[in-house]
C-alpha positions, 0 to 999 in steps of 0.5 A: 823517639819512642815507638809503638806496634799492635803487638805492644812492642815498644823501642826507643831511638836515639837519631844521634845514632845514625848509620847508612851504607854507602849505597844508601848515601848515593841513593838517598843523601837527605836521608839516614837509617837508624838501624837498631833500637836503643832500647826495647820492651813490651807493654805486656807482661811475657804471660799475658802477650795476646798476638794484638794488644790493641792500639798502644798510647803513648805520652811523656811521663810527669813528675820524673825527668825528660827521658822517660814515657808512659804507654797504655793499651786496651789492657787498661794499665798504664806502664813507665818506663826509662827511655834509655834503658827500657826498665819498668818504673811503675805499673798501675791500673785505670780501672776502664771496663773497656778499650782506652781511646784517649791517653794524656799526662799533664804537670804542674806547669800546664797550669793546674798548679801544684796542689796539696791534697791529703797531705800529698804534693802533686806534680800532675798526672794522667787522664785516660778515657776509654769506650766504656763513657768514663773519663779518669784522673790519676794524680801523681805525687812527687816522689811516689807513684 
């Protein structure tokens, strides 16, 4: 599970991981507490953490493997990362003027197909929408981000 805070903090958690006092157990026998993260990042850059960020987004990323995700804030750029690790695998900008307000990868097999486009394979990608009324598409090459 990935999870996200208006500060942009971002961690990942692993439920096989699971740990709870004895007195938890007692208290509570249905329930388990995951006491620290796997992993843990920060959708901003260190020189650019405002105190909020505004509300982050996350999605599954496309065209890699299964663990890995993408986030967005009110920044505009969309980050991926390795799950397991919390490495940046790519950054890029949408080009929104404004607050992103909706935030959704699709892949091949949603529909849409493979296509071949200017000489590239495309696995998917990524649609963002934000306040400033533009709905953007990014495709996503296999292989090259």
């Amino acid at each position: 599970m990935v999870s996200a805070g208006v500060d942009g903090s971002l961690a990942t958690w692993d439920f096989r991981v699971i740990s709870s006092s004895v007195e938890e157990e007692r208290s509570s026998p249905a329930s388990r507490t995951i006491r620290s993260a796997l992993a843990t990042m920060h959708h901003l850059d260190e020189s650019k953490r405002p105190p909020n960020c505004g509300s982050v987004k996350l999605s599954r990323a496309v065209g890699r493997h299964d663990f890995c995700f993408s986030s967005v804030c009110d920044d505009g750029i969309v980050n991926e990362y390795e799950a397991s690790t919390g490495r940046k695998l790519s950054k890029y900008e949408t080009g929104h003027r404004d607050a992103i307000s909706g935030f959704s990868t699709f892949s091949s097999k949603d529909g849409l197909g493979q296509s071949r486009i200017g000489g590239g394979v495309y696995v998917g990608g990524i649609v963002t929408c934000s306040w400033d009324g533009t709905v953007r598409l990014r495709r996503l090459r296999k292989n090259a981000r």
